[in-house]
KOLKOLLUM-183106 format. One record per residue (C-alpha): residue number from 1; residue in one letter; chain; y, z negated, x negated. Coordinates in steps of 0.02 Angstrom, whole numbers, plus 50000, padded with zeros to 5 digits. Example, Ala and Ser with C-alpha at 12.3 -4.5 7.8 and 13.67 -1.06 7.14 Angstrom:
R_n_res_chain_py_pz_px
R_1_A_A_49775_49610_49385
R_2_S_A_49947_49643_49316
//
This chain:
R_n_res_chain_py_pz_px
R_1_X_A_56628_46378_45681
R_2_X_A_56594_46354_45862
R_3_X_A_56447_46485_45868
R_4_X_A_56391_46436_45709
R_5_X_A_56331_46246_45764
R_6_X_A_56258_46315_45939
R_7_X_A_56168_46435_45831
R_8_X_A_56106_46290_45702
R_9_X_A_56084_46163_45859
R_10_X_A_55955_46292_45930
R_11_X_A_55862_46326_45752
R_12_X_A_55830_46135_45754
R_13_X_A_55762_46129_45955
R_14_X_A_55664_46278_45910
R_15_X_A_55593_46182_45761
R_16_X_A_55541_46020_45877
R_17_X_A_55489_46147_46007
R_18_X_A_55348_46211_45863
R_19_X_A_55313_46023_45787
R_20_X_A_55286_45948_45940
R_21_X_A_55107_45877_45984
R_22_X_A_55016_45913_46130
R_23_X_A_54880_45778_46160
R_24_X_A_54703_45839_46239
R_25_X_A_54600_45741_46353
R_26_X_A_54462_45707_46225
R_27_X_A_54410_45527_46283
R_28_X_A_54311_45518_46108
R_29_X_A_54363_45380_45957
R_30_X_A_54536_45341_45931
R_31_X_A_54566_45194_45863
R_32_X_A_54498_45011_45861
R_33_X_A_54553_44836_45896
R_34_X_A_54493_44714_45765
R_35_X_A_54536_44510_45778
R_36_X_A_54493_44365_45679
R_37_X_A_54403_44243_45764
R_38_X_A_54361_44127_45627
R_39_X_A_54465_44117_45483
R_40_X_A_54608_44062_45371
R_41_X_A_54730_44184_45444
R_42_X_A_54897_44072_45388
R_43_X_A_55085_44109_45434
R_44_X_A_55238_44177_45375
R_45_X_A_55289_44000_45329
R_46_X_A_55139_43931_45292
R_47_X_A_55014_44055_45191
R_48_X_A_54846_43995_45133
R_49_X_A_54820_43971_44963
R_50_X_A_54788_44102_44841
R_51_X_A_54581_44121_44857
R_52_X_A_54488_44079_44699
R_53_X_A_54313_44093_44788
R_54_X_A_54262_44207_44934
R_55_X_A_54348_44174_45091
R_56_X_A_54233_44216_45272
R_57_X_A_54309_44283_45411
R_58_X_A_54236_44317_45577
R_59_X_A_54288_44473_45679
R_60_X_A_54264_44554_45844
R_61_X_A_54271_44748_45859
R_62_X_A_54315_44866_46007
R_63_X_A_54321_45048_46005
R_64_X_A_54476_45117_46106
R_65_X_A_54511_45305_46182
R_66_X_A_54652_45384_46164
R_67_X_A_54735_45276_46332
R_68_X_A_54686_45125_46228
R_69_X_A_54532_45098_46324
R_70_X_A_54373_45001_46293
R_71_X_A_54259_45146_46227
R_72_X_A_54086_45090_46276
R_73_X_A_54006_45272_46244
R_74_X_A_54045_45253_46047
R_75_X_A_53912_45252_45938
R_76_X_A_53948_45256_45756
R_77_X_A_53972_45179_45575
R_78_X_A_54120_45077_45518
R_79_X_A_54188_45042_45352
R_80_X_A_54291_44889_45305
R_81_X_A_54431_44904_45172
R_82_X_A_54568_44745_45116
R_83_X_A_54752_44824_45125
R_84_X_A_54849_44806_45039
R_85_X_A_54775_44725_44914
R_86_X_A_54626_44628_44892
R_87_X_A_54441_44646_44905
R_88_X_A_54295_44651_44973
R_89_X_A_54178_44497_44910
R_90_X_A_54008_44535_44799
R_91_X_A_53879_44573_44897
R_92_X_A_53974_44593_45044
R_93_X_A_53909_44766_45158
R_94_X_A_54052_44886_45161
R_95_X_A_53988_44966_45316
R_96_X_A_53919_44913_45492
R_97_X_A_53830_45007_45656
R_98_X_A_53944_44977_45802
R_99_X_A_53851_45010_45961
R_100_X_A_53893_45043_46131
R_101_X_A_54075_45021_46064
R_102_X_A_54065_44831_45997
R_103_X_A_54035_44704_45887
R_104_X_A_54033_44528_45883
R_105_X_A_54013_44381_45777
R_106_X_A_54038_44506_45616
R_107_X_A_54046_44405_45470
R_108_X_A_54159_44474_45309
R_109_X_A_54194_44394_45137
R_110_X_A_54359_44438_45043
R_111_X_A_54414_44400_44878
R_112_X_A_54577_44397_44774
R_113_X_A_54675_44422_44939
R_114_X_A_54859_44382_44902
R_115_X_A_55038_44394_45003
R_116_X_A_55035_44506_45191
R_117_X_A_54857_44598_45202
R_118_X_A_54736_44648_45356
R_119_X_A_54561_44668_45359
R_120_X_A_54539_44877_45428
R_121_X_A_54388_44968_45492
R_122_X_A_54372_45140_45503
R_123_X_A_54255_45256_45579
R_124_X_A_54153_45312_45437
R_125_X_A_54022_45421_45493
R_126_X_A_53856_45458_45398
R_127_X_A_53731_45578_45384
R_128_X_A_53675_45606_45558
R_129_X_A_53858_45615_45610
R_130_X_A_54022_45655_45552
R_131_X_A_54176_45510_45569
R_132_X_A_54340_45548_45640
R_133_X_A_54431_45421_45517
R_134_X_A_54500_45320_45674
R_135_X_A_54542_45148_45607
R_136_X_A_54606_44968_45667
R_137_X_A_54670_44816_45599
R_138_X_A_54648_44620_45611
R_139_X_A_54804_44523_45624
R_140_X_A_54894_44512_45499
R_141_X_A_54829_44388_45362
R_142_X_A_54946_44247_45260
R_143_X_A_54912_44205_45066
R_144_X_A_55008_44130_44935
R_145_X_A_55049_44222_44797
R_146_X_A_54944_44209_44645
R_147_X_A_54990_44107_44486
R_148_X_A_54981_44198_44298
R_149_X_A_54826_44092_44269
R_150_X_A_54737_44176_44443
R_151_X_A_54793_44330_44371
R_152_X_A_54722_44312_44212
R_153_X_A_54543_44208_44237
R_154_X_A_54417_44322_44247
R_155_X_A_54230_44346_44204
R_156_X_A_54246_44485_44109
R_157_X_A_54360_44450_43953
R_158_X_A_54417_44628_43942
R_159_X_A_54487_44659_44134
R_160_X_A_54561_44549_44254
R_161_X_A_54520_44536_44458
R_162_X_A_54671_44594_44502
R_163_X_A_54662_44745_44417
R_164_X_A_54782_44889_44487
R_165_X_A_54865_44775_44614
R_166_X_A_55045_44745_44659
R_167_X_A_55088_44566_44623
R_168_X_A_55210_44456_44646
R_169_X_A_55180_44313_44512
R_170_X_A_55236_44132_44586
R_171_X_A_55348_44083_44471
R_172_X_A_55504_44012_44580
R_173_X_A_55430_43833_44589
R_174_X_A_55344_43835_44414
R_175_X_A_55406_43827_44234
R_176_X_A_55381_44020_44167
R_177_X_A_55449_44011_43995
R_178_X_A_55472_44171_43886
R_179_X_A_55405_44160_43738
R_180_X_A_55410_44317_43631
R_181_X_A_55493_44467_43658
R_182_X_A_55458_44635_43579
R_183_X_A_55526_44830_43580
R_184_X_A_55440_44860_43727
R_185_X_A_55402_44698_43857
R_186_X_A_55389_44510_43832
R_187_X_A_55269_44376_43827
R_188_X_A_55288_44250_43949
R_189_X_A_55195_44055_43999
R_190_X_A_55165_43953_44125
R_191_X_A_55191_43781_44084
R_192_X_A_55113_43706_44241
R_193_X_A_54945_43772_44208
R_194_X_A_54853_43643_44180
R_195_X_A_54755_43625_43983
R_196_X_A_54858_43779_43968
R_197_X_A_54729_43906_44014
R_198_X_A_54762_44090_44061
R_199_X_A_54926_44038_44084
R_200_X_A_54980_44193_43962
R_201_X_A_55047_44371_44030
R_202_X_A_55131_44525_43924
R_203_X_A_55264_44599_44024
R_204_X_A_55278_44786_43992
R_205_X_A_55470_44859_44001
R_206_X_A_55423_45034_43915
R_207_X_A_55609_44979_43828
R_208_X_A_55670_44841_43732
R_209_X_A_55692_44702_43881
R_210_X_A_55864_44594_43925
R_211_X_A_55795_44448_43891
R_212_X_A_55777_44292_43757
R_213_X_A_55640_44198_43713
R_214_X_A_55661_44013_43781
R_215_X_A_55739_44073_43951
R_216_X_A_55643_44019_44119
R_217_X_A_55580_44153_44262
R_218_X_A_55608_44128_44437
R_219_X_A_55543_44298_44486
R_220_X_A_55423_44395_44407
R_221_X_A_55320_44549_44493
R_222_X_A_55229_44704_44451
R_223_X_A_55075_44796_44436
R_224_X_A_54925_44716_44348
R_225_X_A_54860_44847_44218
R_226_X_A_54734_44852_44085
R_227_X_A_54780_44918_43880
R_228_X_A_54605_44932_43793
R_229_X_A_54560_44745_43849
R_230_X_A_54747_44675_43863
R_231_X_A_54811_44624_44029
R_232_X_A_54956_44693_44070
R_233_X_A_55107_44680_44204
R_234_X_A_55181_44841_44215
R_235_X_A_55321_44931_44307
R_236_X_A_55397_44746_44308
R_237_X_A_55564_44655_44413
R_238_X_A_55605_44482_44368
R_239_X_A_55758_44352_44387
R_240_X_A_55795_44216_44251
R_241_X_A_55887_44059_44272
R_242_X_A_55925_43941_44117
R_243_X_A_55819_43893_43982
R_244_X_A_55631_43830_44005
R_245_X_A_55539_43682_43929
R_246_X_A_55479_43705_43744
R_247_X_A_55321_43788_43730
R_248_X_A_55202_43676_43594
R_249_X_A_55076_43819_43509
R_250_X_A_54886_43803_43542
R_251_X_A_54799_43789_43409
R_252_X_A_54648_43895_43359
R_253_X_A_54516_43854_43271
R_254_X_A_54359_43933_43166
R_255_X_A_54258_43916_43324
R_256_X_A_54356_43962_43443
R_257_X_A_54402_44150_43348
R_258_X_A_54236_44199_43352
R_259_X_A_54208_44192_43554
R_260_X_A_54293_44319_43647
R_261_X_A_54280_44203_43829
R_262_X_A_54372_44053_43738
R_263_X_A_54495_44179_43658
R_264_X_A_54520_44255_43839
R_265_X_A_54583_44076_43866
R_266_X_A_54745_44096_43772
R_267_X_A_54781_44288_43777
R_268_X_A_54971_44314_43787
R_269_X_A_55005_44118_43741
R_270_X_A_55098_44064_43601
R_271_X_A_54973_43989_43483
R_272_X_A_54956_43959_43284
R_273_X_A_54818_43959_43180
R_274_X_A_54801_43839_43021
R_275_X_A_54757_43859_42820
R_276_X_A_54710_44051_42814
R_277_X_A_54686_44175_42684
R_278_X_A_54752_44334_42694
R_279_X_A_54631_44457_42654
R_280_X_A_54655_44645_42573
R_281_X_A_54735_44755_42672
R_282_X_A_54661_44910_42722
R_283_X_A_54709_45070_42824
R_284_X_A_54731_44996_42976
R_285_X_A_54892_44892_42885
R_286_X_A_54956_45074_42841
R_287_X_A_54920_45166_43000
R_288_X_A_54941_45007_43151
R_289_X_A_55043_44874_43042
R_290_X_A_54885_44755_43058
R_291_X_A_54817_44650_42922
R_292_X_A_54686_44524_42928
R_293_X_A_54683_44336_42872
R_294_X_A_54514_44230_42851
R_295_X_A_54466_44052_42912
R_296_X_A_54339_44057_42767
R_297_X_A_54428_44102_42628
R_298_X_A_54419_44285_42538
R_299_X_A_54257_44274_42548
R_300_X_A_54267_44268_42769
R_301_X_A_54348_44430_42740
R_302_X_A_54192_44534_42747
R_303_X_A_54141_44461_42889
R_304_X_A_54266_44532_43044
R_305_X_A_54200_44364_43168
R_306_X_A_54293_44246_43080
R_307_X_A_54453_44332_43053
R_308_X_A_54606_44378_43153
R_309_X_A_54733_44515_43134
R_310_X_A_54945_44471_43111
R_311_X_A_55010_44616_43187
R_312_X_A_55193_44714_43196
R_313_X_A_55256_44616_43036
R_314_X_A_55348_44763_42953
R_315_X_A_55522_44710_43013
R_316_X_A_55509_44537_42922
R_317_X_A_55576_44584_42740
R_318_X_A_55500_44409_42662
R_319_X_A_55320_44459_42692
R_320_X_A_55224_44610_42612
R_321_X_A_55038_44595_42661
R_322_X_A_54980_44691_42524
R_323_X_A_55060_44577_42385
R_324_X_A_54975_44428_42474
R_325_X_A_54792_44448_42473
R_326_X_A_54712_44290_42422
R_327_X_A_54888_44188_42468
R_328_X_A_54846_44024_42581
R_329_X_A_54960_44011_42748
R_330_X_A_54966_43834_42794
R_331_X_A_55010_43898_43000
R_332_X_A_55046_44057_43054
R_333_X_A_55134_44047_43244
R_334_X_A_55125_44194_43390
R_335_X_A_55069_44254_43543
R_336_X_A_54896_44329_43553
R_337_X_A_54845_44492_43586
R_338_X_A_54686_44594_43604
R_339_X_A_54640_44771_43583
R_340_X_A_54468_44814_43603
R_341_X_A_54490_44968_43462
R_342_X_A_54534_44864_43321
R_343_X_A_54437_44776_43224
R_344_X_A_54427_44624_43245
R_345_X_A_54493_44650_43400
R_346_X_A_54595_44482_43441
R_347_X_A_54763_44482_43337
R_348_X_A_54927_44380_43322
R_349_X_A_55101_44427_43352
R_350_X_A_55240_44326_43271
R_351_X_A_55410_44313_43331
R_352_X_A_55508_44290_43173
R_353_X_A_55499_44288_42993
R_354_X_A_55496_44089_43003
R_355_X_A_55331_44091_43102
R_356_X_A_55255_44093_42943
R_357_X_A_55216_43925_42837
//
């Protein structure tokens, strides 16, 4: 056993022996030094706030050698990037000329910055010249986590500005109520958002989750993902604590169904719409379990603008869309979805049988 670990202690030397780097004396790029000098740079204990408009920062470049030198001979392209998460504002350059090793006074606008990030450069290159990929960092630069409503607001109705980050929802000193759970993820609320808008999320488990509708989160995180329109949070973690406040639907109106930015409003919120006529089915009942009610009587049916879908209803014995065409709901309660395949696209998903008046 004795000549067995000298033998394996040697294999491993002789291993280190082969990784082991042996640095040149190339006094070319190697790295940078980047610092904010104007800024909202923030602290461990006290971030800056979550940014709902472009923030400016003002930075001051050095090139460094290998010894960490000043590197006066560099000439070259940089390219900023936001890690780890966050973004570069619109119309904000993505690359600068750095010459005779420096830059000063080099203004950059972020957006959607949130938790521990640092603005990077990285030698780039171009056409005239090929970049070594040496990179540096700013300090490191304090936010606040975002809310579900910072999440969710968005231009585009079908995406949200967040899209493919990590996030850690703030939900520890707000009232995040879950309202709706499903066979794969739940439906939760903010109840601090103010008018109640955005304040929606869908919370995607892949499983049936361990939790019940009325109970509060303290922790919520996960990655923000997009299902044909639908804002997700995927690959989730989250704490609960109790039981939230009650969550009063929203109400929506003729109007409102026919405008995809004020529908955008309330996606994942509970909500109820009022003295509706369910309309023949048709195959997407059969295939999706999706059927379509009217704010205009049968007669709205033909026209897909002023109709919503009820959706996943199957598992409620008391209703049978097909026997009902023509019937009059006085409210119909749910959260609300969107799928940008279906048609219309904007449909409601009831909790129980008893969401139905």
């Amino acid at each position: 056993m004795k000549y067995a670990s000298v033998a394996i202690a040697l294999i491993v030397l002789a291993a280190l022996a082969a990784c082991s780097v042996e640095f040149n004396d190339d006094t070319g790029i190697s790295s940078f030094a980047v610092r904010v000098s104007d800024g909202p740079t923030g602290t461990v204990s006290d971030s800056q706030a979550f940014p709902n408009e472009p923030l400016r920062f003002v930075l001051q470049i050095r090139a460094l050698d290998q010894a960490g030198n000043f590197l006066s001979s560099y000439n070259g392209k940089v390219a900023f990037r936001i890690d780890p998460v966050g973004r570069l504002a619109a119309g904000q350059p993505s690359r600068l000329e750095i010459e005779n090793g420096k830059a000063d006074d080099v203004e950059v606008f972020v957006e959607v910055c949130h938790g521990a990030v640092a603005i990077w450069v990285e030698d780039a290159g171009g056409l005239e010249q090929e970049g070594s990929y040496a990179a540096g960092s700013s300090q490191v630069l304090y936010f606040a986590d975002p809310t579900i409503a910072q999440v969710q607001r968005t231009d585009n109705f079908e995406s949200s500005g967040l899209f493919g980050d990590f996030v850690e929802i703030r939900a520890a000193d707000r009232n995040v109520v879950v309202t709706n759970v499903r066979r794969d993820g739940f439906y939760c609320q903010d109840l601090d958002e103010p008018e109640g808008a955005y304040a929606g999320m869908y919370v995607y488990t892949h499983n049936r989750p361990d939790v019940e509708t009325g109970v509060r989160l303290t922790a919520l995180r996960g990655q923000v993902d997009e299902f044909f329109g639908f804002t997700e949070l995927g690959f989730p973690d989250y704490l609960t604590a109790g039981s939230g406040d009650e969550v009063e639907p929203a109400v929506i109106t003729s109007s409102r169904v026919g405008g995809d930015d004020a529908m955008e409003q309330l996606e994942s919120s509970l909500v109820r719409i009022e003295n509706v006529t369910v309309c023949p089915v048709n195959e997407q009942y059969y295939a999706y379990d999706q059927w379509p009610v009217s704010f205009d009587g049968l007669a709205g049916c033909e026209d897909t603008t002023g109709t919503i879908l009820i959706a996943e209803t199957q598992v409620f014995d008391t209703i049978d869309p097909p026997a009902l065409a023509g019937e009059i709901f006085t409210r119909i309660t749910g959260t609300l979805r969107y799928h940008y395949l279906a048609d219309p696209s904007w449909m409601l998903i009831p909790r129980r049988a008893a969401d139905f008046e």
